[in-house]
GUMAR-680504 format. One line per 2 residues: number of its first residue (from 1); for each residue x, y, z of C-alpha. Coordinates in steps of 0.1 Angstrom, whole numbers, padded with zeros to 4 digits. Layout:
N
NUM) X:Y:Z; ...
This chain:
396
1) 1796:1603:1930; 1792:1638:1909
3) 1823:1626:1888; 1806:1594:1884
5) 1775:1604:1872; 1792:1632:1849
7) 1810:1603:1833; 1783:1586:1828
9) 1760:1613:1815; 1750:1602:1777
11) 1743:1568:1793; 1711:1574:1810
13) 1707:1537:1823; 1738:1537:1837
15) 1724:1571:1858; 1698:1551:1866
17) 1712:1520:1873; 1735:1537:1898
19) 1706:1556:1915; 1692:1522:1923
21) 1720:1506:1935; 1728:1533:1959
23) 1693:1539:1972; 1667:1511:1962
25) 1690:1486:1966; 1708:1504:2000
27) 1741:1488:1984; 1769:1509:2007
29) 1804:1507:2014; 1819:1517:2044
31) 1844:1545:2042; 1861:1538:2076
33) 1894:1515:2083; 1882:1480:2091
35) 1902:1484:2127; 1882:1510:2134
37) 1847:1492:2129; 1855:1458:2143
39) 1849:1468:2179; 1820:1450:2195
41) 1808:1426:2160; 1800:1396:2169
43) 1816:1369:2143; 1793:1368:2116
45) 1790:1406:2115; 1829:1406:2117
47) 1826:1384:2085; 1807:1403:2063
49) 1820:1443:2077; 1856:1425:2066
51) 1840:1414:2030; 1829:1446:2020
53) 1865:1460:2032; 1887:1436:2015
55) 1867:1435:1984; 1841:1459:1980
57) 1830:1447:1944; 1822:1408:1957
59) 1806:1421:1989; 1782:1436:1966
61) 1780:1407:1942; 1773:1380:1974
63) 1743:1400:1979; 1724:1386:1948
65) 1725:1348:1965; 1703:1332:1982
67) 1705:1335:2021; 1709:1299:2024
69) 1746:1304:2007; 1756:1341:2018
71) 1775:1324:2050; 1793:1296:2031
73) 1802:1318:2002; 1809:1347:2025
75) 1832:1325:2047; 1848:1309:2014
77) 1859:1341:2000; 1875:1354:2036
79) 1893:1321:2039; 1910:1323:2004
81) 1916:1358:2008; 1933:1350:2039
83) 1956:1328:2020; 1959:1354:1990
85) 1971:1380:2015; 1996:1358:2030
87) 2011:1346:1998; 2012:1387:1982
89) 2027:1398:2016; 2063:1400:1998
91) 2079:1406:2038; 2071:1377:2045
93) 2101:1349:2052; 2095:1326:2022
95) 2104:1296:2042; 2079:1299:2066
97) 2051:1315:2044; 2056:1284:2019
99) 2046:1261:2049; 2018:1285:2057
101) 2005:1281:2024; 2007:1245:2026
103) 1989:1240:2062; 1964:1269:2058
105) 1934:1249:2056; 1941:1227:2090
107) 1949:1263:2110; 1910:1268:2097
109) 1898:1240:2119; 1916:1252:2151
111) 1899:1275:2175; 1912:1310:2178
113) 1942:1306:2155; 1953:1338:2140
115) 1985:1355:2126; 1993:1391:2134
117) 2017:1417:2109; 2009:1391:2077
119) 1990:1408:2049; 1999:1436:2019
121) 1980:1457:2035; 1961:1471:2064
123) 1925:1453:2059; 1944:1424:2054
125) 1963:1426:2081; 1934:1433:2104
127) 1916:1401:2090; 1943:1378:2099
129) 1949:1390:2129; 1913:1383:2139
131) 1908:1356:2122; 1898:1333:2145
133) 1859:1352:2142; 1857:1337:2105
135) 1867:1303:2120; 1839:1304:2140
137) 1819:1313:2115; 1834:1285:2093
139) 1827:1258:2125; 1792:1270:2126
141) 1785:1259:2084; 1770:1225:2077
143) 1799:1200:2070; 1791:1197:2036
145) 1798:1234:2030; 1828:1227:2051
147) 1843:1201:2034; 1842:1221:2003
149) 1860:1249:2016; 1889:1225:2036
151) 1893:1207:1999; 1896:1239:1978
153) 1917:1254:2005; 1944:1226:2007
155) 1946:1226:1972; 1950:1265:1964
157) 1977:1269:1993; 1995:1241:1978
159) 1992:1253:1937; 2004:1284:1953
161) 2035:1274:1973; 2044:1256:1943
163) 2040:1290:1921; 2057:1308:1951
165) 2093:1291:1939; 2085:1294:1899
167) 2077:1318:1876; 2047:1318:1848
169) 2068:1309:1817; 2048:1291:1795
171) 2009:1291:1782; 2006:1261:1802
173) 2019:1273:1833; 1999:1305:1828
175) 1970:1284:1829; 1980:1265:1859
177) 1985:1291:1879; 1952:1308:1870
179) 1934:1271:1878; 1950:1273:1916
181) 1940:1312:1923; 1909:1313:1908
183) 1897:1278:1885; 1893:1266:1920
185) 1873:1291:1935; 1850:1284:1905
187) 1853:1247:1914; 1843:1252:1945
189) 1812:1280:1941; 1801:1245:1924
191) 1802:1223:1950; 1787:1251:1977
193) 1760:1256:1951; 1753:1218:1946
195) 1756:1215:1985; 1727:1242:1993
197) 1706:1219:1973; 1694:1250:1952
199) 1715:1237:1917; 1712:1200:1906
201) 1742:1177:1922; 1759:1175:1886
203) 1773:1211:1886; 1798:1194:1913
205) 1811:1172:1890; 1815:1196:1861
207) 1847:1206:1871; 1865:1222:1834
209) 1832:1243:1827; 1839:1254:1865
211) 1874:1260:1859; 1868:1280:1829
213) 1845:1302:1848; 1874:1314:1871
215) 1905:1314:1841; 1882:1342:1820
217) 1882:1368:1850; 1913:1355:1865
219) 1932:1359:1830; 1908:1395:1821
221) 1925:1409:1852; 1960:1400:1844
223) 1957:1414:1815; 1939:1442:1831
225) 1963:1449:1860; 1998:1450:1836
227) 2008:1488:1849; 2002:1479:1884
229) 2011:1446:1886; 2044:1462:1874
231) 2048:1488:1893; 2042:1460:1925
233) 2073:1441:1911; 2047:1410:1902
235) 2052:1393:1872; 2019:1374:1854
237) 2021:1377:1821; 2031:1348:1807
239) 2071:1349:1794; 2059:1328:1765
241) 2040:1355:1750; 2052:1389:1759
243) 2090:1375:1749; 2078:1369:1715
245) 2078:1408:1710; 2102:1425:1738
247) 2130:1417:1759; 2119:1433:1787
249) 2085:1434:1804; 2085:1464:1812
251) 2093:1478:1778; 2059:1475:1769
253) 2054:1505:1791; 2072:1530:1771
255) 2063:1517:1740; 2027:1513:1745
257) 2015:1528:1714; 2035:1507:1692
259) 2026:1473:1669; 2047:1452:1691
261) 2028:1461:1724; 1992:1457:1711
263) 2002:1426:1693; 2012:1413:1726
265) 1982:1427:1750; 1959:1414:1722
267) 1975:1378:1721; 1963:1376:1759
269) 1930:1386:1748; 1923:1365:1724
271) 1936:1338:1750; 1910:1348:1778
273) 1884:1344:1748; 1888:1308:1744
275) 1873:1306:1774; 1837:1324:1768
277) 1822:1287:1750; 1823:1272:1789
279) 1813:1302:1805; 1782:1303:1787
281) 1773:1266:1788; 1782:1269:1827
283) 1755:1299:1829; 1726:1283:1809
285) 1728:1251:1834; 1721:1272:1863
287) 1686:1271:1874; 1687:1295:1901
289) 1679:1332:1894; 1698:1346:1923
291) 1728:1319:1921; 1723:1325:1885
293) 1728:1368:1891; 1757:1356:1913
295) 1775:1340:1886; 1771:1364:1858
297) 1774:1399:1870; 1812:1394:1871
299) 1814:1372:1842; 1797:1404:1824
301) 1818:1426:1841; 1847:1404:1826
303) 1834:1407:1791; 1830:1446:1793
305) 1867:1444:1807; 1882:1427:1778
307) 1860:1452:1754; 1877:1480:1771
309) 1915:1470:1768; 1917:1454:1739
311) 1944:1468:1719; 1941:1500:1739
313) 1976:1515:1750; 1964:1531:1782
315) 1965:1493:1797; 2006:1498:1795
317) 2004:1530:1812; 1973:1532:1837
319) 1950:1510:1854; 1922:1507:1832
321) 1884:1506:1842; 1851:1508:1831
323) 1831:1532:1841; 1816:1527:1873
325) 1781:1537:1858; 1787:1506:1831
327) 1791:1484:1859; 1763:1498:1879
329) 1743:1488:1850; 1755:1457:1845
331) 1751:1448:1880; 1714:1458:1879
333) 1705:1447:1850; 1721:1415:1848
335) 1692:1393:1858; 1687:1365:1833
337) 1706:1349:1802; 1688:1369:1774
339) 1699:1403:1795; 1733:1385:1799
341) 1739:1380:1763; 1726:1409:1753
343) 1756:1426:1770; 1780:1396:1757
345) 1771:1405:1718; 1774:1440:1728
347) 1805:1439:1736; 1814:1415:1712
349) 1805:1444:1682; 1827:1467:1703
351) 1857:1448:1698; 1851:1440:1665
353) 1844:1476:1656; 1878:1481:1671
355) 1898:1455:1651; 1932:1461:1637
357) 1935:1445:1601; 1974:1452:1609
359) 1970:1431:1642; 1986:1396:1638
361) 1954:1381:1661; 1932:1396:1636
363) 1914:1366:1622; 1912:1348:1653
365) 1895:1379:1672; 1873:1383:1648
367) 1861:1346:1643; 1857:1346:1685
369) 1834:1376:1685; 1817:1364:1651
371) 1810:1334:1673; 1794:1352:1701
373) 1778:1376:1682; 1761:1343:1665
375) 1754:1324:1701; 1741:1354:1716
377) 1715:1361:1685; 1697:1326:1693
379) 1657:1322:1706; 1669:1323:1743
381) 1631:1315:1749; 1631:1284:1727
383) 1623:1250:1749; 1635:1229:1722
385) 1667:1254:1721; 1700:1230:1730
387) 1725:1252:1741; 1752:1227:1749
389) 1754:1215:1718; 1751:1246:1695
391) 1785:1259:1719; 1808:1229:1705
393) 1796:1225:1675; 1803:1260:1667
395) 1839:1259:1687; 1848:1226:1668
């Protein structure tokens, strides 16, 4: 917490934002191994002590909806995790993990199923094995909220069997594979929403500005995650892209600081970009507040991502973060869509102030953030204001 707060200290709302968090809001983590707190939770607790272990930044993030969603979404994310873990766990026999994959979402509808030794590590481990508490949990949902979750579950284990025996070659299978692991979780954070009753039924049926949603902090990660992604023997970059400027993969390691590299980290980022248009329009049909928090605290936290490795070098050589105090703030602050695109143009002007006239993306960079900087400068507060419209005419 001191190195935190000494990292943050010529941001004084990011201080404060953190202070907060951490004692207004009572936002903790636990520091203890899930095995170790499980003992005694009934299922619901086991649920939510396993969210905050096996994703600390989403357990915070679920706390902004309403309470009518927290179970649905909660259960949602611990079933997709489940399949995430079982398709990283690398040990695990391919034949049988492909079928796995494939059948995941009917081993949710049987009582007390579980799996023990699957998972890339110990909290995942520990979730599967007792998995049979977020079944319960899952049986206990209203069946609309269920079918969701069965839908979106089938589909991911089956995008992801398919991914399990291919590799992500080109832009279109780049995009693919981000639609089954996380286009789909957006897809289906719209039909829970649309469910609850809270958000009008349409959002359902608005299934690209959905998918968009999930490729921008799908693809920000991925981008993101190059040095350890590599140094986990995972492969995500598209071969399409980064074999346009080395041989090798992981070449761009030790040659991070050269034209080649940056050209190739910025091509990725100019690619997750494309996607900011939907996110937006997605965001300003949200009626919501809290849903509306929900959505855009990690589609901020996206944004401030892509500010922060674009065409930096360190992302070949370390895992790259913002400061926790920056996403303290943004987490806090984040509360409707003037604050959101406040922090959108923001970080637009910081990538721009960082453009490289060398950089073969130059132009394209620079119109994308020109474009935000000009969406994100409108009269939020405007009731004749038509969003929708202004976002395509612009991208057209």
């Amino acid at each position: 917490m001191v190195k935190e707060l000494f990292n943050s200290f010529m941001h004084p709302w990011e201080i404060k934002a953190m202070y907060n968090l951490k004692f207004k809001e009572k936002i903790k983590q636990p520091k203890d191994s899930l095995e170790s707190l499980i003992t005694g939770l009934n299922d619901r607790d086991f649920c939510y002590v396993s969210l905050s272990k096996v994703s600390r930044s989403f357990a915070v993030v679920i706390q902004q909806l309403p309470a009518e969603l927290r179970d649905p979404v909660c259960v949602f994310y611990l079933v997709l995790r489940g399949l995430d873990s079982i398709e990283d766990d690398m040990d695990f026999a391919q034949e049988p993990k492909l079928e796995l994959l494939r059948t995941f979402f009917e081993k949710c509808e049987i009582d007390g199923w579980n799996i023990e030794n699957v998972g890339d590590s110990a909290d995942y481990r520990i979730l599967l094995k007792h998995f049979e508490k977020v079944i319960a949990l899952y049986k206990n949902l209203k069946p609309a909220y269920r079918e969701v979750i069965s839908d979106i579950t089938k589909r991911m284990g089956n995008g992801m069997a398919d991914f399990a025996e291919k590799k992500v070659n080109s832009i279109a299978d780049y995009d693919l594979y981000c639609h089954y692991v996380a286009g789909l979780v957006g897809i289906g954070l719209s039909g829970l929403f649309s469910a609850s009753g809270l958000e009008n039924n349409f959002l359902q049926t608005e299934e690209e500005l959905s998918n968009s949603m999930g490729l921008f902090l799908q693809k920000t990660n991925i981008i993101r995650d190059y040095h350890e992604d590599l140094e986990s023997g995972r492969i995500f970059w598209p071969t399409e892209v980064w074999n346009k400027y080395e041989p090798v993969l992981g070449n761009f390691e030790k040659k991070a600081y050269e034209p080649n590299s940056l050209a190739c980290l910025n091509e990725l980022v100019a690619n997750a970009l494309q996607h900011v248009p939907d996110c937006l329009t997605y965001m300003s049909k949200l009626k919501n507040r809290q849903i509306f928090r929900f959505c855009a605290i990690p589609q901020v936290m996206a944004i401030a991502t892509l500010a922060k490795v674009y065409n930096n070098p360190e992302v070949f050589t370390s895992n790259v973060k913002i400061r926790k105090g920056l996403g303290a703030k943004l987490m806090y602050y984040t509360n409707d869509m003037e604050n959101l695109m406040f922090e959108f143009k923001k970080c637009a002007i910081k990538i721009e102030n960082n453009l490289n006239p060398n950089d073969p993306h130059y132009n394209k960079i620079k119109s994308q953030v020109e474009y935000i900087k000009r969406v994100c400068s409108m009269d939020w507060n405007n009731p004749s204001f038509d969003f929708q419209h202004l976002i395509y005419r612009m991208v057209s």
